[in-house]
VONU-440766 format. One record per atom (N, C-alpha, C): x, y, z; residue in three letters. Coordinates in steps of 0.05 Angstrom, whole numbers, padded with zeros to 5 digits, always signed. Layout:
XYZALA...
***
This chain:
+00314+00198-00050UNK+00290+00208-00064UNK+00267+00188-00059UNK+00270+00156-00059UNK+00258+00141-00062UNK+00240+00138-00028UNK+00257+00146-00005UNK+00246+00153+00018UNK+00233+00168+00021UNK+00250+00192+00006UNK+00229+00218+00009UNK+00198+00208+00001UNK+00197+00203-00031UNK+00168+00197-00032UNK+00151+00180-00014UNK+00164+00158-00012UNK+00147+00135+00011UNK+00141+00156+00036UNK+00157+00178+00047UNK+00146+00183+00074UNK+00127+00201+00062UNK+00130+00215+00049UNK+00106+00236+00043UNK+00086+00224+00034UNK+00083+00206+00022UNK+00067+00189+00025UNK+00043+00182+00044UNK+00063+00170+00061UNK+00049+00156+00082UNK+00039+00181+00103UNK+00066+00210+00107UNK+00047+00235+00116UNK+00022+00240+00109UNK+00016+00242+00082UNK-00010+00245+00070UNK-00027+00219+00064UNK-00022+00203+00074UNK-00046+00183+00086UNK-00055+00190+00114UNK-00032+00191+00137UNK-00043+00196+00156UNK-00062+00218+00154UNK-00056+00242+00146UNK-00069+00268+00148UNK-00092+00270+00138UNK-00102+00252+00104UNK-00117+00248+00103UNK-00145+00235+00110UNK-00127+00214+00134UNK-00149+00191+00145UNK-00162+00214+00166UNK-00135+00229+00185UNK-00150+00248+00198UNK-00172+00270+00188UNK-00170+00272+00167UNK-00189+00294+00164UNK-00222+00284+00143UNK-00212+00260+00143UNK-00232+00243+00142UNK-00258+00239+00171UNK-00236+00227+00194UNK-00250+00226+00209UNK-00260+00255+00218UNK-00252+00274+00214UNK-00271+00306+00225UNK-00290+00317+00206UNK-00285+00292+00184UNK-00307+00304+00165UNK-00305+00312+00144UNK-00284+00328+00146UNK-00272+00361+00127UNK-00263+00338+00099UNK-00289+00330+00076UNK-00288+00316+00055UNK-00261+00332+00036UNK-00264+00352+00025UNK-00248+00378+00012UNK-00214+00364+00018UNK-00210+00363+00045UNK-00187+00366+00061UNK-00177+00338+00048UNK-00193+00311+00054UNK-00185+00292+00061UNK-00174+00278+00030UNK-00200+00291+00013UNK-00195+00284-00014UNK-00166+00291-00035UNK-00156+00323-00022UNK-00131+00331-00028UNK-00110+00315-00024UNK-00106+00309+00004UNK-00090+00292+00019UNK-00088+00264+00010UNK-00102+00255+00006UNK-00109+00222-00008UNK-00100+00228-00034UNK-00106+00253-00055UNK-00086+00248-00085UNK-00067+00260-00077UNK-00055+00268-00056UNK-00020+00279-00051UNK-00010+00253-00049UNK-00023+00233-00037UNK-00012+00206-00028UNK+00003+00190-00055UNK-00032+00205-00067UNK-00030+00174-00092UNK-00005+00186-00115UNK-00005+00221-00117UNK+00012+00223-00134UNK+00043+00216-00120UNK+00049+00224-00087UNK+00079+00209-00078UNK+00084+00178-00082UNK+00063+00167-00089UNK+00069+00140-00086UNK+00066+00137-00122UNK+00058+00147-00135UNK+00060+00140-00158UNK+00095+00152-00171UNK+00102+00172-00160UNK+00127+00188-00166UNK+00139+00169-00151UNK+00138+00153-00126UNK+00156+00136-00113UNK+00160+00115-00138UNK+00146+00099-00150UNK+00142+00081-00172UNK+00164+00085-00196UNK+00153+00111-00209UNK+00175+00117-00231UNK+00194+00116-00220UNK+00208+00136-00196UNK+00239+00136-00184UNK+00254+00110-00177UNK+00234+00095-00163UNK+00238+00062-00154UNK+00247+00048-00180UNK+00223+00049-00207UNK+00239+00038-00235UNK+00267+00043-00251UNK+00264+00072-00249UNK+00281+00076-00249UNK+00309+00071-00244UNK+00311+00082-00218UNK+00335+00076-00195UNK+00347+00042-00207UNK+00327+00027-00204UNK+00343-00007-00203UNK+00335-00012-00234UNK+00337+00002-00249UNK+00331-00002-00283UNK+00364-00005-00283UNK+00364+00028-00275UNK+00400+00029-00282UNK+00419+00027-00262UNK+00416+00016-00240UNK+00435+00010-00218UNK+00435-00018-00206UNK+00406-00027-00212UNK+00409-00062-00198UNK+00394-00062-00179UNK+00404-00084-00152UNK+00391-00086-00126UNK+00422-00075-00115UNK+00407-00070-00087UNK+00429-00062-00063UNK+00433-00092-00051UNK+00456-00103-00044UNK+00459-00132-00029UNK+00460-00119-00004UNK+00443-00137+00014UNK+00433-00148+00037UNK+00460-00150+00061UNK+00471-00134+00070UNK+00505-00147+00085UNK+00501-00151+00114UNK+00473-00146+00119UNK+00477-00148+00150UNK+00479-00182+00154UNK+00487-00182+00187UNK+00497-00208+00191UNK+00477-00208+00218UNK+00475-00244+00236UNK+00463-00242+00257UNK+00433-00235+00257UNK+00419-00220+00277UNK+00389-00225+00279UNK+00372-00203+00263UNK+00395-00186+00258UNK+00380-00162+00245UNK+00371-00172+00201UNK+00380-00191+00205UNK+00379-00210+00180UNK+00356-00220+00173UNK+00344-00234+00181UNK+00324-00248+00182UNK+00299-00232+00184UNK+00305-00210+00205UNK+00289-00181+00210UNK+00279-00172+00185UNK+00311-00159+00175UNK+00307-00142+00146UNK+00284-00159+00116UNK+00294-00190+00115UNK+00286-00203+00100UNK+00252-00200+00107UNK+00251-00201+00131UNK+00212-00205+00141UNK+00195-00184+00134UNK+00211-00166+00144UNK+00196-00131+00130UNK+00202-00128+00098UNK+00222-00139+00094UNK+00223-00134+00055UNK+00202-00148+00044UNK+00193-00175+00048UNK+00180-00203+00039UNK+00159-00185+00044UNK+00151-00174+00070UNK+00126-00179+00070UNK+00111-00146+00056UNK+00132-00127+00053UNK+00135-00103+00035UNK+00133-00108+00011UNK+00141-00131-00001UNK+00143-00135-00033UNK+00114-00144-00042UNK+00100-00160-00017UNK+00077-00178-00025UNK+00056-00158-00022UNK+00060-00142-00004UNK+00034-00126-00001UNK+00035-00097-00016UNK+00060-00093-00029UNK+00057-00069-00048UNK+00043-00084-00070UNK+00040-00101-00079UNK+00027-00116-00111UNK-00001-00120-00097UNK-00007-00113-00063UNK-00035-00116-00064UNK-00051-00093-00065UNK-00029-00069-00055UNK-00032-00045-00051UNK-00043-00032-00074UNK-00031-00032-00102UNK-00032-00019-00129UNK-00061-00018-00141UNK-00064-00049-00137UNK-00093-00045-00148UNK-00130-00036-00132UNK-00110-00047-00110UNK-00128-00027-00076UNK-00129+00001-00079UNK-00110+00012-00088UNK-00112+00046-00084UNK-00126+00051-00111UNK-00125+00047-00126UNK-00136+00045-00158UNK-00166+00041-00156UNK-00170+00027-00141UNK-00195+00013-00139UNK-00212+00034-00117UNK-00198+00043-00100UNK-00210+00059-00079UNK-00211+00091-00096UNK-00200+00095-00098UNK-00195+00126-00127UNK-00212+00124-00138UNK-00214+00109-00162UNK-00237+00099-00177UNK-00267+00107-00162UNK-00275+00089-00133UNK-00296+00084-00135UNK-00300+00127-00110UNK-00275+00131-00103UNK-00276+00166-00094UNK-00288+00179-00121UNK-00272+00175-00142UNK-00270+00202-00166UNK-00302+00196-00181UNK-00313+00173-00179UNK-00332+00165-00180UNK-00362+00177-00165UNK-00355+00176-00147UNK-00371+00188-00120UNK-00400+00159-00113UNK-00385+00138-00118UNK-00386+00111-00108UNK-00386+00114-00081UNK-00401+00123-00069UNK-00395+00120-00031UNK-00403+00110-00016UNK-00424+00093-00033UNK-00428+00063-00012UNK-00400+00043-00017UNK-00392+00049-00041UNK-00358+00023-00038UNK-00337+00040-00030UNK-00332+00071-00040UNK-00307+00077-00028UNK-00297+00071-00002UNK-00317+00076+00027UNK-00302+00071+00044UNK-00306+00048+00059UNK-00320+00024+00050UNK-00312+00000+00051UNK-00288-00019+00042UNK-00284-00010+00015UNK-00251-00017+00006UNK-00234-00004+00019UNK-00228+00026+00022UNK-00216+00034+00031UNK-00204+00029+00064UNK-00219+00019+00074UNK-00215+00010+00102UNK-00195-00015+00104UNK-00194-00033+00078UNK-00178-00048+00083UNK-00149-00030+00056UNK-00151-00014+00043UNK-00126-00004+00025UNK-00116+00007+00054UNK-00125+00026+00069UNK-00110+00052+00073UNK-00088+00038+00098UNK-00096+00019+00120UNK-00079+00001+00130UNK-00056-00007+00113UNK-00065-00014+00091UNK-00035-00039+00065UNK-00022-00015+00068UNK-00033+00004+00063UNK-00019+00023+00039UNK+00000+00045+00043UNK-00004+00040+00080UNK+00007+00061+00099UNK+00033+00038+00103UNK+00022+00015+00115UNK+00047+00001+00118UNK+00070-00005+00101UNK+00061-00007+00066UNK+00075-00003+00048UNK+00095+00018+00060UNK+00082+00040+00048UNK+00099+00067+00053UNK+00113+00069+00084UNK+00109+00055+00098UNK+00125+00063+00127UNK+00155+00031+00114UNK+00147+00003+00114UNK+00170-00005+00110UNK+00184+00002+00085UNK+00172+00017+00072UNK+00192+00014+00043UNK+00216+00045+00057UNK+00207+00051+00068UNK+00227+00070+00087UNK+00254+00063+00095UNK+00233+00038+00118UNK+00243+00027+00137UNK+00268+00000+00121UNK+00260-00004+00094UNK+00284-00021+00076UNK+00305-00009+00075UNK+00291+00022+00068UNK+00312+00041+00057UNK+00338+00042+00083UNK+00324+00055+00107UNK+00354+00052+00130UNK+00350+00032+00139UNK+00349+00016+00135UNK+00364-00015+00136UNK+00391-00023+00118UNK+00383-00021+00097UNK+00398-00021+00074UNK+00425+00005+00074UNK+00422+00020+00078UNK+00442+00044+00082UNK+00453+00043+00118UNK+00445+00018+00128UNK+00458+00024+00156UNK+00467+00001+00150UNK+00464-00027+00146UNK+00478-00050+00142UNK+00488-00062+00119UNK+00481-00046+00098UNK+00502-00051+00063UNK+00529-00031+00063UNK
***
């Protein structure tokens, strides 16, 4: 479930950045709260999940180790930068702030995609080497 959200997620980031760039405001603005609500439903499921189950231990061995740890680290640090970036970019959208929306936004929608692509990418890691 927790994949599911992160990719749909990150689907509707891409789709939205595209329809950003053609213009189509309507389009892009849908797509950007499909994002924010998968990634907020990713949140509850994520608390959830390790409320009442824990962490998954780490079993790979060799180079794929060090790998997994680099994309988790650097997934853990930039989702706590991510939260208040998308908040902040929403805000200054729902607002109709448009001299700041898409100056912030230019540096969220990079974090925020990469979030959602490794928090995936933990996921089959974790289910191919635990």
């Amino acid at each position: 479930m927790n994949a599911l959200l992160n990719s749909l997620s990150a689907l509707c980031l891409l789709i939205g950045y595209v329809f950003i760039r053609r213009r189509n405001i309507q389009m892009h603005r849908r797509f950007m709260l499909g994002a924010f609500v998968f990634s907020g439903l990713f949140l509850v499921s994520y608390l959830i999940y390790h409320y009442h189950h824990g962490d998954t231990p780490f079993t790979g061995v060799g180079f794929i180790r060090p790998v997994y740890f680099s994309i988790l680290i650097s997934h853990i640090a930039l989702s706590i930068a991510v939260l208040p970036l998308a908040l902040i970019t929403l805000f200054f959208a729902l607002k109709g702030r448009f001299d700041r929306h898409p100056r912030i936004a230019r540096i969220t929608l990079p974090l925020w995609l990469y979030v959602s692509v490794t928090g995936v990418l933990v996921f089959v890691l974790l289910r191919v080497y635990s």
